[in-house]
C-alpha positions as CSV (number, residue, x, y, z in Angstrom):
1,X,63.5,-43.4,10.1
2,X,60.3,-42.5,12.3
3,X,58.9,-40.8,9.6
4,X,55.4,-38.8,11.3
5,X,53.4,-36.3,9.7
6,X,50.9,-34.6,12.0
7,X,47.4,-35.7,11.8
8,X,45.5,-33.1,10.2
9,X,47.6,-32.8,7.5
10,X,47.9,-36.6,7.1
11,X,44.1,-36.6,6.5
12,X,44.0,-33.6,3.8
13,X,46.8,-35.1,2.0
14,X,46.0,-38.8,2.4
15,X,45.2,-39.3,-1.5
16,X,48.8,-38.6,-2.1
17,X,50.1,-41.6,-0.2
18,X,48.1,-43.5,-2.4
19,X,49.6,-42.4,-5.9
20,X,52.6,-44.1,-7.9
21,X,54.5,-40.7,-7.5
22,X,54.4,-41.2,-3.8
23,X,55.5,-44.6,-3.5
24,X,58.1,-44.2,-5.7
25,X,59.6,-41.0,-3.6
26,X,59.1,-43.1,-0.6
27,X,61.0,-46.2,-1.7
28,X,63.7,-43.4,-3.5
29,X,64.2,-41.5,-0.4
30,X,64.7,-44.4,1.9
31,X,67.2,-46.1,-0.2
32,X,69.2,-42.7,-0.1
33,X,68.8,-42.6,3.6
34,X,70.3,-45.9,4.1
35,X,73.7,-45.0,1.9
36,X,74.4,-41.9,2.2
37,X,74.3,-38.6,4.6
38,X,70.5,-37.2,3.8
39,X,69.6,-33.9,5.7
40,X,67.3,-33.5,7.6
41,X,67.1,-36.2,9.8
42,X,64.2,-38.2,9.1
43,X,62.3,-37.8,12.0
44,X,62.5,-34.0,10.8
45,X,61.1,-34.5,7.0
46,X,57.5,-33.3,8.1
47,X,58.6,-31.0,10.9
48,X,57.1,-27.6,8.9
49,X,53.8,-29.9,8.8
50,X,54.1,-31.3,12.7
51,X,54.9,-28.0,13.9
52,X,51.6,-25.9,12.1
53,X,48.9,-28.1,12.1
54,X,46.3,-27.7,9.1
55,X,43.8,-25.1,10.7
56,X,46.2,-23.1,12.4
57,X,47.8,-22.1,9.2
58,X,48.3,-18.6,8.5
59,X,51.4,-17.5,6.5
60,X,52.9,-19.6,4.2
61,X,56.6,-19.4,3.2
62,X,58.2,-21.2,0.1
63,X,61.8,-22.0,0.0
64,X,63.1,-24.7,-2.1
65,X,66.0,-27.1,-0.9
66,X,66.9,-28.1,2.5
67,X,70.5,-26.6,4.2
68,X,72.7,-29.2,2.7
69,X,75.6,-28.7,5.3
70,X,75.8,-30.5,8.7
71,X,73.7,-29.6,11.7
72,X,71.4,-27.1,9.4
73,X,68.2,-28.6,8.4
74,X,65.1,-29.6,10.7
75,X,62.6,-29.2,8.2
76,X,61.6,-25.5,8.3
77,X,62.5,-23.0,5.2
78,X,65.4,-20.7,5.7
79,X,65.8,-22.0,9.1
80,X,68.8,-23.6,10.9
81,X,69.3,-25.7,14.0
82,X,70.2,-23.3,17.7
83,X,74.2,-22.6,17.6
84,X,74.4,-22.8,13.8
85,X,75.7,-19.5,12.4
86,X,73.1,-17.8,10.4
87,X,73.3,-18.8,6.5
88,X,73.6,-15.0,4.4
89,X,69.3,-15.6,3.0
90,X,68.9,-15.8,7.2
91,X,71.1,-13.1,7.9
92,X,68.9,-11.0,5.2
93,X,66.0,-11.7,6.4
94,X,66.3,-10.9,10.1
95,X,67.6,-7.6,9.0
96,X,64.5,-7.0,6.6
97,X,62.5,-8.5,9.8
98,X,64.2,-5.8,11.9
99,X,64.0,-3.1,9.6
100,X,60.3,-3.2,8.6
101,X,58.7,-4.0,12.3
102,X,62.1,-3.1,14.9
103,X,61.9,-6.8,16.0
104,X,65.6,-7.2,16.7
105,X,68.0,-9.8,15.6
106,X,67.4,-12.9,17.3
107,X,70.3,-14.4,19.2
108,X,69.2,-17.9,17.2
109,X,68.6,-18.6,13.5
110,X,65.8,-21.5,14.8
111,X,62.6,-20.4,13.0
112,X,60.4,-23.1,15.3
113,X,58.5,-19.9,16.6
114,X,57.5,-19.2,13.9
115,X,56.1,-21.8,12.9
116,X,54.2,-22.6,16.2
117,X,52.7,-19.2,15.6
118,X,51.0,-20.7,12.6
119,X,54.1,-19.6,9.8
120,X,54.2,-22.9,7.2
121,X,57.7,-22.8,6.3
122,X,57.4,-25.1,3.6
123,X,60.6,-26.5,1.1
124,X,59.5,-27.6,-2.1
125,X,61.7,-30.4,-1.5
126,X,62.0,-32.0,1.8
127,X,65.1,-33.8,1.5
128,X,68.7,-33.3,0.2
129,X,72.0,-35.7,0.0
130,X,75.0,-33.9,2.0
131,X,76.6,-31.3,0.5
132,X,74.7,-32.0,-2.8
133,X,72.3,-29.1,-3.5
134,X,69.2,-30.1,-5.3
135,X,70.0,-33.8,-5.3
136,X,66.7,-34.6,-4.9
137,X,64.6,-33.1,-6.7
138,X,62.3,-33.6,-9.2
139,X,62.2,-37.1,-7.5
140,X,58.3,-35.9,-6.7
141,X,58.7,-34.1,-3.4
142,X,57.6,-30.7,-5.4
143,X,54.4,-32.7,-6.7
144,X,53.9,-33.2,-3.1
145,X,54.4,-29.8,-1.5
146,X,52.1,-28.6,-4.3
147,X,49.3,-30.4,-3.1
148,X,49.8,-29.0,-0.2
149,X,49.8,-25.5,-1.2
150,X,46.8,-26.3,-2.8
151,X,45.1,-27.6,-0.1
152,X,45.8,-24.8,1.6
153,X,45.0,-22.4,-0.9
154,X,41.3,-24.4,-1.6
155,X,40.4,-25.2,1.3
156,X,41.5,-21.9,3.3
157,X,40.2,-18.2,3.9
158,X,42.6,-15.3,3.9
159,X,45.9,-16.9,4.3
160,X,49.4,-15.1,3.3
161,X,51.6,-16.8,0.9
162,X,55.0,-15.4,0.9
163,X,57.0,-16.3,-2.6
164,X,60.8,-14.8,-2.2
165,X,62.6,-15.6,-6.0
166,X,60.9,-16.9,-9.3
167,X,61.2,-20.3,-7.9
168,X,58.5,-19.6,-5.1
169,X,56.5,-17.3,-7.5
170,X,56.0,-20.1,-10.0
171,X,55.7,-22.8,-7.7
172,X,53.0,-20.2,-6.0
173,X,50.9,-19.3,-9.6
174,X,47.8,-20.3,-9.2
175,X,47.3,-19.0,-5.7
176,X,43.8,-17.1,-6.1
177,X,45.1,-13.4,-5.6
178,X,41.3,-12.4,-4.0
179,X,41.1,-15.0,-1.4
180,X,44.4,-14.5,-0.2
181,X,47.4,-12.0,0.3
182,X,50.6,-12.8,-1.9
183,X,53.8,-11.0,-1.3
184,X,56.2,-11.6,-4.1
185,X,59.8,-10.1,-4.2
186,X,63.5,-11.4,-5.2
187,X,65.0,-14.0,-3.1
188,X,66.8,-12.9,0.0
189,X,69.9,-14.3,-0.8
190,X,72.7,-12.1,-1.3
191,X,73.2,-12.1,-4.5
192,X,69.7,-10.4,-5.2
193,X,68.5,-9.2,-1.6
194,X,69.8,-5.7,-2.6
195,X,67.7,-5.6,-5.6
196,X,64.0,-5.8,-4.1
197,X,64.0,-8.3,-1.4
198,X,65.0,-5.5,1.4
199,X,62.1,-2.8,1.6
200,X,59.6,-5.2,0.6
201,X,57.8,-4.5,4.2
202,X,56.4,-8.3,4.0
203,X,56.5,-8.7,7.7
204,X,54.2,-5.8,8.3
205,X,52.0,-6.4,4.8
206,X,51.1,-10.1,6.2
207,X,50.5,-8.5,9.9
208,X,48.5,-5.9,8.7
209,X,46.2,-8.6,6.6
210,X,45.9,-10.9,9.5
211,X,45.0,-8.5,11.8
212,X,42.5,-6.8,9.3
213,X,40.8,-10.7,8.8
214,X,40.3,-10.7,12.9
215,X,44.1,-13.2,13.3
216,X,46.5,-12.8,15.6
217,X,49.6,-11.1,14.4
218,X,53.0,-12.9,14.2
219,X,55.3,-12.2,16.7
220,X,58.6,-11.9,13.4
């Protein structure tokens, strides 16, 4: 599978190797590898992680299951492979993105800039059987990408956690509220984008916090 998580992150979440959980989501998601059709690939399980290295974290984003259809997922949140139509949560958010800091539309729904701009687009689950939705969870990835988060949110200064839907807001609880920015709204997905998630002005909210805690803006 080539399974590689980026150094950094491999030291701050070493103790989670170690623990039963671990080793049994390990021999878990192998085992569905070999049988079945798992997205992403697995050389892209860690990509969020790879991509934004421990340090050079500065926004967070929590999504929750990867893109279950073909050619989708390469380990970032909300973001699809170049040439794959835009999924409607996508499709949302560029138009928020556009809306709030007159970025346009991007002519790919490939979020890798992003992230190499120091944007953690984090699942809570990393994996997911084809065309299967939620297949794998609570088989300890979320366990996982907690510690993470809370790594993160310990260890870090001034970060901005962005939590779209009650799943990212609970997942995102104990986030201390004076030592960081957190944007909470509904989920961007159709079905609720209308109700909250467009207007919510995160874009230029987590620019506007960066800037003011002498970072770099992100180029949305």
């Amino acid at each position: 599978m080539n399974v590689q998580i980026e150094e950094s992150w491999k030291q701050v979440l070493a103790p989670e190797f170690e623990k039963d959980y671990f080793v049994r989501l390990t021999d878990f998601v192998r085992q569905e590898y070999r049988v079945t059709t798992v997205y992403p690939p697995g050389r892209l399980i860690f990509n969020a992680f790879n991509l934004c290295p421990f340090e050079q974290v500065k926004v967070v984003i929590i999504g929750q299951d990867p893109y279950h259809g073909p050619g989708q997922a390469h380990g970032l949140c909300f973001s699809v492979n170049d040439g794959v139509p835009f999924p409607p949560s996508l499709q949302n958010i560029f138009k928020e993105v556009h809306d709030d800091t007159g970025a346009p539309v991007p002519p790919t729904g490939n979020l890798t800039r992003w992230a190499e701009q120091g944007v953690l687009m984090l699942n809570a689950t990393l994996t997911v059987r084809a065309h299967s939705a939620g297949s794998h969870q609570r088989q300890g990835w979320e366990e996982f990408t907690d510690a993470a988060i809370r790594a993160l949110a310990g260890r870090r200064e001034h970060l901005v956690f962005i939590l779209w839907g009650a799943y990212a807001q609970k997942k995102g609880a104990f986030i201390d509220r004076n030592r960081h920015l957190v944007l909470t709204s509904v989920h961007p997905s159709p079905l609720s984008a209308y109700h909250g998630f467009f207007g919510n002005h995160h874009f230029s909210q987590a620019n506007a916090y960066l800037q003011a805690h002498g970072r770099e803006p992100i180029r949305w």
